[in-house]
C-alpha positions as CSV (number, residue, x, y, z in Angstrom):
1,X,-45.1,-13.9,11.5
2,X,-44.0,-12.2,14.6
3,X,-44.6,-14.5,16.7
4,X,-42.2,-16.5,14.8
5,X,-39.7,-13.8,14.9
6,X,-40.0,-13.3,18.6
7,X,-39.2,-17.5,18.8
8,X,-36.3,-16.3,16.2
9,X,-35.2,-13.8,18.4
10,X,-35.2,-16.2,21.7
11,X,-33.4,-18.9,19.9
12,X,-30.5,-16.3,19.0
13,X,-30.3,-14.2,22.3
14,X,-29.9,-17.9,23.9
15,X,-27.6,-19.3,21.7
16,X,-25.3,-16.1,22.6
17,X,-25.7,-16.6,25.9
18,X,-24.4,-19.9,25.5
19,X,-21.7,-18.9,23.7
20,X,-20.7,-16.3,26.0
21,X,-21.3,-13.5,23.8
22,X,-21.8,-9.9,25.1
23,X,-24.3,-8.9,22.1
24,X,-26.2,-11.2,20.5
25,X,-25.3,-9.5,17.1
26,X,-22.0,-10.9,17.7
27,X,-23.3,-13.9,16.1
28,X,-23.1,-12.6,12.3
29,X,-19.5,-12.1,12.8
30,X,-18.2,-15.0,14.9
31,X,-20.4,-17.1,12.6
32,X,-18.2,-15.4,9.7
33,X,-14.9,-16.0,11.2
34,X,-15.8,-19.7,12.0
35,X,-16.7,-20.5,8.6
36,X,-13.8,-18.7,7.0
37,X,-12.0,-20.3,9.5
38,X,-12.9,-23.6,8.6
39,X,-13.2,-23.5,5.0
40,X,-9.2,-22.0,5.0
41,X,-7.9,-25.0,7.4
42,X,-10.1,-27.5,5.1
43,X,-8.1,-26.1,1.6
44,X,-5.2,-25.9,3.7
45,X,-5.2,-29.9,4.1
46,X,-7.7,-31.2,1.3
47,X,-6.6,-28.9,-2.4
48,X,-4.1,-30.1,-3.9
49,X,-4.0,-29.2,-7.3
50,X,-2.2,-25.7,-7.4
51,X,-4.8,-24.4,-9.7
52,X,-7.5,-25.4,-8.0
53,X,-5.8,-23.6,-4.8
54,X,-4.9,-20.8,-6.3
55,X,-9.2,-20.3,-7.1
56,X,-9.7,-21.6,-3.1
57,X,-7.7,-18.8,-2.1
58,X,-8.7,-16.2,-3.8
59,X,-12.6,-16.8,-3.9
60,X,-11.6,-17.0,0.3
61,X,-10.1,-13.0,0.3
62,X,-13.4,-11.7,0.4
63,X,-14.9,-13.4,3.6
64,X,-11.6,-12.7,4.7
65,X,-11.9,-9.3,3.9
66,X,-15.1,-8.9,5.8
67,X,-13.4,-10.7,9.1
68,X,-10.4,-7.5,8.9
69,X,-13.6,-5.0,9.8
70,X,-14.5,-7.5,12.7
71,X,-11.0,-7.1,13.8
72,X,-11.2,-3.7,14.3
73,X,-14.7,-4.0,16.0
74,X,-12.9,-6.7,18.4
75,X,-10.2,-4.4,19.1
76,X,-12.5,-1.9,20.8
77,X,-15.2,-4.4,22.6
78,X,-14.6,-8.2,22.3
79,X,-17.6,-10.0,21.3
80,X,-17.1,-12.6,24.8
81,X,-17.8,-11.7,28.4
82,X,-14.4,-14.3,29.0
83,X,-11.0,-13.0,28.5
84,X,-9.8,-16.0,27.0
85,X,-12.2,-16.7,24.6
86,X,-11.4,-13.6,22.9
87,X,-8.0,-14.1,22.9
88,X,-8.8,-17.8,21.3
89,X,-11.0,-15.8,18.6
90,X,-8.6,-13.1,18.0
91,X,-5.7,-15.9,17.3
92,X,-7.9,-17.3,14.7
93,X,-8.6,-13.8,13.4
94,X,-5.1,-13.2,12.9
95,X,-4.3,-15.9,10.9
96,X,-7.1,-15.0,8.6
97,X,-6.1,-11.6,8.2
98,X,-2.8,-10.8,9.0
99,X,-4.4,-8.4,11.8
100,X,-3.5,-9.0,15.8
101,X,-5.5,-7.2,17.2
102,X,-3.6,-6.0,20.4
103,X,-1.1,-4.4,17.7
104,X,-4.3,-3.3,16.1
105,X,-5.4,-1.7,19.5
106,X,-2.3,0.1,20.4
107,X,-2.1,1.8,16.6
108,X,-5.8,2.7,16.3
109,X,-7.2,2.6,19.5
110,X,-4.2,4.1,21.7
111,X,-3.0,6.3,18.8
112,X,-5.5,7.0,15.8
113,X,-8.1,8.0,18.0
114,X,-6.5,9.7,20.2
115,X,-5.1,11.9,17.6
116,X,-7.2,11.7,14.2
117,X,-8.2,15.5,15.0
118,X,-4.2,16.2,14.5
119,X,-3.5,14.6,10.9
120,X,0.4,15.7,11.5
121,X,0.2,13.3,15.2
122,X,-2.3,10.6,13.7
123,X,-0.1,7.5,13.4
124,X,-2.6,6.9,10.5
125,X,-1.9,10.4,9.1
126,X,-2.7,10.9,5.4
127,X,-0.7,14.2,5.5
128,X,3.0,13.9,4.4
129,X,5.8,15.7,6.1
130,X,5.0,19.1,4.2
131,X,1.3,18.7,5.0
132,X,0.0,17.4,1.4
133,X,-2.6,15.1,1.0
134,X,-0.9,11.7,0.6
135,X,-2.2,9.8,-2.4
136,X,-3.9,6.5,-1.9
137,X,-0.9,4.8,-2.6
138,X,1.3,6.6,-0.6
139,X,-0.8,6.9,2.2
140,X,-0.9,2.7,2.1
141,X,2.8,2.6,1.7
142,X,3.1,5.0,5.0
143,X,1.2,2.9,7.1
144,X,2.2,0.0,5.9
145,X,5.8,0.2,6.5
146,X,5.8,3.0,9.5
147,X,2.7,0.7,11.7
148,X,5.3,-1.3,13.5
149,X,7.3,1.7,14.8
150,X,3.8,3.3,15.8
151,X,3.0,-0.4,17.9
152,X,6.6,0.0,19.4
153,X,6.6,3.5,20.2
154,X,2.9,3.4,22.2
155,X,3.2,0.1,23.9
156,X,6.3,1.8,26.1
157,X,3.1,3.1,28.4
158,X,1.1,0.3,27.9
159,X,2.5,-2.8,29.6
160,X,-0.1,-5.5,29.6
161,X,-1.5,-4.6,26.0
162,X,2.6,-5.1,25.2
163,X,2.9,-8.2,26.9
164,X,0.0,-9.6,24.9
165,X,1.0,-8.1,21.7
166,X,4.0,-9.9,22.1
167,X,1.7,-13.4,23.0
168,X,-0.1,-12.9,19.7
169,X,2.8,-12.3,17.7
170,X,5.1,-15.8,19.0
171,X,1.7,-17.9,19.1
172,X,1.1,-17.1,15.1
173,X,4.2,-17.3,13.7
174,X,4.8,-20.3,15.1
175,X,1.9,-21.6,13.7
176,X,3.0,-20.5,10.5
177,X,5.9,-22.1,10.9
178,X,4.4,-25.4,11.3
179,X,2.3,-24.7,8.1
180,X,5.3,-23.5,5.9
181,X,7.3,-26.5,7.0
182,X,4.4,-29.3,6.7
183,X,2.9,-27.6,3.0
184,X,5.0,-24.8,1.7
185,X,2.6,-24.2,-1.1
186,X,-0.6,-24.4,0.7
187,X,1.1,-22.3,3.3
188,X,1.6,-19.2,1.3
189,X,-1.8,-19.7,-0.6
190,X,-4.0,-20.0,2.2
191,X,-2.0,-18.3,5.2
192,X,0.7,-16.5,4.5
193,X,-0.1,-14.2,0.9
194,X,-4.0,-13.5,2.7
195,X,-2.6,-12.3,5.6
196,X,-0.5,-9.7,3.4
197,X,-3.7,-8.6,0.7
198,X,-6.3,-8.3,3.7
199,X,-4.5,-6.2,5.7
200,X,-3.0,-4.2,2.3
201,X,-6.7,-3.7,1.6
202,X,-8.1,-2.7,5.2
203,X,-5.8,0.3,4.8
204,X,-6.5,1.1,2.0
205,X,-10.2,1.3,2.6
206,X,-9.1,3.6,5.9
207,X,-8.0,6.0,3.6
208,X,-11.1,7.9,2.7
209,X,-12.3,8.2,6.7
210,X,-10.1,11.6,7.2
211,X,-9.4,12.7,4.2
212,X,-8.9,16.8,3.5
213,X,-10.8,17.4,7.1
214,X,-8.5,19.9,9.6
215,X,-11.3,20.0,12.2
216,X,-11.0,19.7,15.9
217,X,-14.7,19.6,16.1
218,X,-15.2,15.2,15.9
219,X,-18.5,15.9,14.3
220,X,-16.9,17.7,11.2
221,X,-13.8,15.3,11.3
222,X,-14.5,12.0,10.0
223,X,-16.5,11.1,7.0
224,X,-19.4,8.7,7.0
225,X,-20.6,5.9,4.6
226,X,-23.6,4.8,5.2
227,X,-24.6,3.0,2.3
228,X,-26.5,-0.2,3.8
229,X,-25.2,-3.1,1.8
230,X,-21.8,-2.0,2.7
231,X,-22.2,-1.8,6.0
232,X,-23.8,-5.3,6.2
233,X,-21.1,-7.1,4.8
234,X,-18.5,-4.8,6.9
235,X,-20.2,-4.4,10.5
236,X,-21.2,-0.7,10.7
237,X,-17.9,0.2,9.9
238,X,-19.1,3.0,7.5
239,X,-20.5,5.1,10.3
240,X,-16.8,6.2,10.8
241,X,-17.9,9.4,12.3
242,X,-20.3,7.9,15.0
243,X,-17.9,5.6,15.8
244,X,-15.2,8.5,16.4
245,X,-17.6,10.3,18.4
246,X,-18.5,6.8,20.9
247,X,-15.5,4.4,20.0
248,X,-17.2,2.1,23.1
249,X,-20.5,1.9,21.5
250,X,-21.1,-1.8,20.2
251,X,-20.7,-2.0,16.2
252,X,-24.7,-2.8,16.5
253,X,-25.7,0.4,17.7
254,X,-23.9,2.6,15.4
255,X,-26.7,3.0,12.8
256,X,-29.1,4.6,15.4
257,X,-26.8,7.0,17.1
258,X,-25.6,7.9,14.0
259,X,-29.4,9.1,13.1
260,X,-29.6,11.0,16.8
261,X,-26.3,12.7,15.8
262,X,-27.0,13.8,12.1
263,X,-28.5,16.6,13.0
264,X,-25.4,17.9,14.2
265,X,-23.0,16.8,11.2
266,X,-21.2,19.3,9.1
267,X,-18.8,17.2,6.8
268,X,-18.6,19.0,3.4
269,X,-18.5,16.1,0.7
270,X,-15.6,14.0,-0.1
271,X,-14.3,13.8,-3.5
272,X,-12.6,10.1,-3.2
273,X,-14.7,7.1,-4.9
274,X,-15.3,5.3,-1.9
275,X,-16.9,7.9,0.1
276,X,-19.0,9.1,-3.0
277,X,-20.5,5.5,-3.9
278,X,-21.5,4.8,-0.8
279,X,-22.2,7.9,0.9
């Protein structure tokens, strides 16, 4: 038996290396965003009865759902050694969630981490002009409609993650284009009403990270699920705190530095669903 693992564990670490990948973990994910890749291309051009496409798509949100959390991990460390393969992966990504990531850098990277200690700065804020607590829906709504200005307002220092913000941007839309123009109704099923419900959803799950914590200190700032099954299908992105405390660590090595670090957390518990079910 470990023997065979060990030969399991060769096999992967060379396939990665063939592949180019930085982490040999990166496998689960890029393996995720091929197949939801390929299986949204193939209804794209093979369903055509509208009911049939309308089950496609939506039994398709929830892989697609899972690749939004791998954006975010690719926004901090790509998963290839090559520049260009990750900006070939993070095309694809895009038009399975609606996310680019160099937009997704700027806001969260640039922006959210810099400032999630100041909830009044935090371009993700879930504090409302008078300093309330935002409900869910509002704080969705806030993002949703304010991210833009945020992408605009901190690429003016950043020139090259502008330039290939803007890359990202013309190189979709034009696909979509081609889409809309070649099967309008395949189009919006498999592309274009996604791309909307995945990202609408990723914020939403954001919401609970900060909420009702003031603290400067980062290990009493963010909140921390680590429930297991949820951080399988979503790439470690429970261990929200760890993650603020090493944003460069690999998504892989979150679990364990979040157990060297809990002796040190002092995060009184959050009343929101998410954070209490998986906790």
């Amino acid at each position: 038996m470990a023997m065979s693992r060990a030969l399991q564990g060769g096999i992967m670490r060379h396939l990665a290396r063939l592949l180019g990948l930085r982490y040999t973990e990166d496998l689960a994910p890029l393996a995720l965003v091929a197949g939801a890749a390929l299986l949204q291309w193939a209804a794209y051009f093979l369903v055509r009865d509208p009911w049939v496409a309308i089950a496609c798509a939506t039994v398709l949100l929830l892989p697609q759902i899972a690749v939004s959390t791998a954006v975010h991990n690719q926004s901090h460390m790509g998963m290839f050694a090559g520049a260009w393969a990750n900006r070939v992966l993070e095309w694809v990504m895009t038009l399975e969630t609606g996310m680019y990531a160099a937009k997704f850098r700027l806001h969260h990277s640039r922006g959210h981490h810099l400032h999630y200690t100041e909830p009044e700065r935090d371009p993700s804020r879930w504090i409302d002009a008078g300093g309330c607590r935002m409900s869910r829906l509002a704080y969705v709504a806030h993002y949703f409609l304010t991210y833009d200005y945020h992408v605009l307002r901190i690429a003016r220092t950043c020139t090259r993650l502008r330039r290939r913000c803007l890359w990202q941007v013309a190189a979709s839309n034009l696909v979509l284009a081609a889409l809309l123009f070649h099967d309008p109704r395949n189009a919006l099923l498999f592309f274009v009403v996604p791309r909307i419900l995945v990202w609408l959803n990723f914020i939403h799950m954001t919401y609970d990270d900060h909420i009702d914590l003031y603290a400067s200190d980062p290990f009493k700032a963010s909140h921390t699920k680590a429930n297991r099954w949820l951080n399988l299908v979503f790439f470690n992105n429970g261990y929200h705190l760890a993650h603020h405390v090493r944003p460069g660590l690999h998504w892989s090595r979150l679990p364990e530095f979040h157990r060297q670090i809990a002796h040190r957390i002092d995060v009184p518990p959050s009343s929101t669903p998410l954070n209490r079910w998986f906790r």
